[in-house]
C-alpha positions as CSV (number, residue, x, y, z in Angstrom):
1,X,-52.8,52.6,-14.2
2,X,-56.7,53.5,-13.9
3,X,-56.7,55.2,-17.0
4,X,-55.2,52.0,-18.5
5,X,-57.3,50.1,-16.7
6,X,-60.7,51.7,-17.7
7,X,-59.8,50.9,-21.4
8,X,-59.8,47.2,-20.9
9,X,-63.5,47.1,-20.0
10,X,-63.1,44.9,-17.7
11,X,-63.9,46.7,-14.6
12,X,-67.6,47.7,-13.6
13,X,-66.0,51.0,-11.0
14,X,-61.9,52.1,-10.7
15,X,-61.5,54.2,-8.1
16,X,-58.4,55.1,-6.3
17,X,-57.9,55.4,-2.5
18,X,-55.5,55.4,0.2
19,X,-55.6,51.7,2.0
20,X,-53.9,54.1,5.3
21,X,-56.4,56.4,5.3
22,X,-59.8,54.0,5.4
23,X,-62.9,54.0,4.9
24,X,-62.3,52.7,1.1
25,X,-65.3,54.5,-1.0
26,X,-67.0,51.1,-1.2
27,X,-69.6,49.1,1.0
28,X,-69.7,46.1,3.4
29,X,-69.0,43.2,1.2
30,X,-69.6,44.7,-1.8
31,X,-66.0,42.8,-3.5
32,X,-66.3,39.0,-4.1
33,X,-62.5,38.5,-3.4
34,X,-59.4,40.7,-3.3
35,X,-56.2,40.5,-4.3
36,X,-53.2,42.4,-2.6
37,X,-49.7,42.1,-4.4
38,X,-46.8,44.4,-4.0
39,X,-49.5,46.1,-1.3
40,X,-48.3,45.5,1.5
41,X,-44.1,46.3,1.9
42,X,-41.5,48.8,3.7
43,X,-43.0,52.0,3.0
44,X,-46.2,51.3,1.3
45,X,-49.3,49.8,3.2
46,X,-49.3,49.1,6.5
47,X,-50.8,45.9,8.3
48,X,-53.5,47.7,9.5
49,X,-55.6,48.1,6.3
50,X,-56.4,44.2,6.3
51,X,-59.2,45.3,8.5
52,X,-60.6,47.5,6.2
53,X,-60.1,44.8,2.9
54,X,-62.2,42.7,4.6
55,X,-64.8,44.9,6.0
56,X,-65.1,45.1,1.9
57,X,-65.2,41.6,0.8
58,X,-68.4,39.5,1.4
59,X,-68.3,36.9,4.0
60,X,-66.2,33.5,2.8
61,X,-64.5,35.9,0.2
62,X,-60.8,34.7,-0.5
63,X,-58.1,37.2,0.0
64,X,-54.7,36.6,-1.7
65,X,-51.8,38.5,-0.5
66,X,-48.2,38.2,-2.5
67,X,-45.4,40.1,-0.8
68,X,-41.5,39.8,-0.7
69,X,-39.5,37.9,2.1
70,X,-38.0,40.7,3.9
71,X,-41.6,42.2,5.2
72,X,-42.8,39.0,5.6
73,X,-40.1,38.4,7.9
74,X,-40.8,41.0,9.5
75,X,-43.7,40.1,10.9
76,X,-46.2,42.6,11.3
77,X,-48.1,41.3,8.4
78,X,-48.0,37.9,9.7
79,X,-48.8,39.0,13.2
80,X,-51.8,41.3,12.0
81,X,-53.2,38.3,9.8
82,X,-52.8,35.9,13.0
83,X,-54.9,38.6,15.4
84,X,-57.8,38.6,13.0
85,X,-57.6,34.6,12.9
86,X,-57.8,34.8,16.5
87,X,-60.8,37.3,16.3
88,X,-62.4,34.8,14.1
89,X,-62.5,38.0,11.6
90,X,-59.8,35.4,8.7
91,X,-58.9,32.3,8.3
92,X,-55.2,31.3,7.7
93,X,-55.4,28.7,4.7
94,X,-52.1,28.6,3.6
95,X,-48.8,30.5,2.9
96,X,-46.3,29.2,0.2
97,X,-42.8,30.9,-0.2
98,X,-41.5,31.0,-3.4
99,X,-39.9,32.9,-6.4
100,X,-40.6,37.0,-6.0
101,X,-38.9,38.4,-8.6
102,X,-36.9,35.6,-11.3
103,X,-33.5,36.1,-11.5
104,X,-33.3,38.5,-8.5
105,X,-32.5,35.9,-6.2
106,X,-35.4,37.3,-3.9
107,X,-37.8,34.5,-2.5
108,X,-41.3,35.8,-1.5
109,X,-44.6,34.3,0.1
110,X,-48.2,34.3,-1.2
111,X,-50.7,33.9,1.3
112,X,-54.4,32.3,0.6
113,X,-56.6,33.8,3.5
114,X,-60.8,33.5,3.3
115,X,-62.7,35.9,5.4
116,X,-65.1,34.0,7.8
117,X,-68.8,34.2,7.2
């Protein structure tokens, strides 16, 4: 997907990394926004790297995460994004359940979060 990636142009630095395994290869705030779909999930990304997506976005940065309705029932997401509300690190702004994948009859939930500033 980098490869395919780089020939679009559109990106000014592809790099890949291991959201488990922080730091990222990337400086404090040096992302305007982030976008985390299919990221977080059973056997993929744990809750944990939201710390280290925001320590990359710049303060008031918006941070949209899209995942299915099983882990977000799970809660560890949910919980983790709650904790750095509480720590003033995020704030919550909304989370919308909806289609995840058509005709799949699974629901899923995006949730708009801003980093505080």
């Amino acid at each position: 997907m980098l490869a395919k990636a780089g020939k679009t142009k559109a990106y000014r630095r592809l790099f890949q990394t291991n959201l488990n395994d922080p730091p990222i290869d990337a400086g404090d705030g040096a992302y305007d926004a982030a976008t985390c779909v299919g990221v977080f999930s059973f056997g993929h990304v744990s809750p944990d790297a939201v710390e280290e997506i925001l320590r990359v976005i710049k303060p008031g940065a918006p941070l949209i995460i899209g995942l299915n309705e099983m882990f977000y029932e799970k809660g560890d997401l949910t919980r983790k994004l709650e904790a750095q509300q509480d720590a003033g690190k995020l704030e919550i702004l909304s989370q919308e359940k909806g289609e995840h994948l058509p005709g799949e009859d699974m629901a899923g939930w995006v949730i708009r979060l801003r980093k505080s500033a």
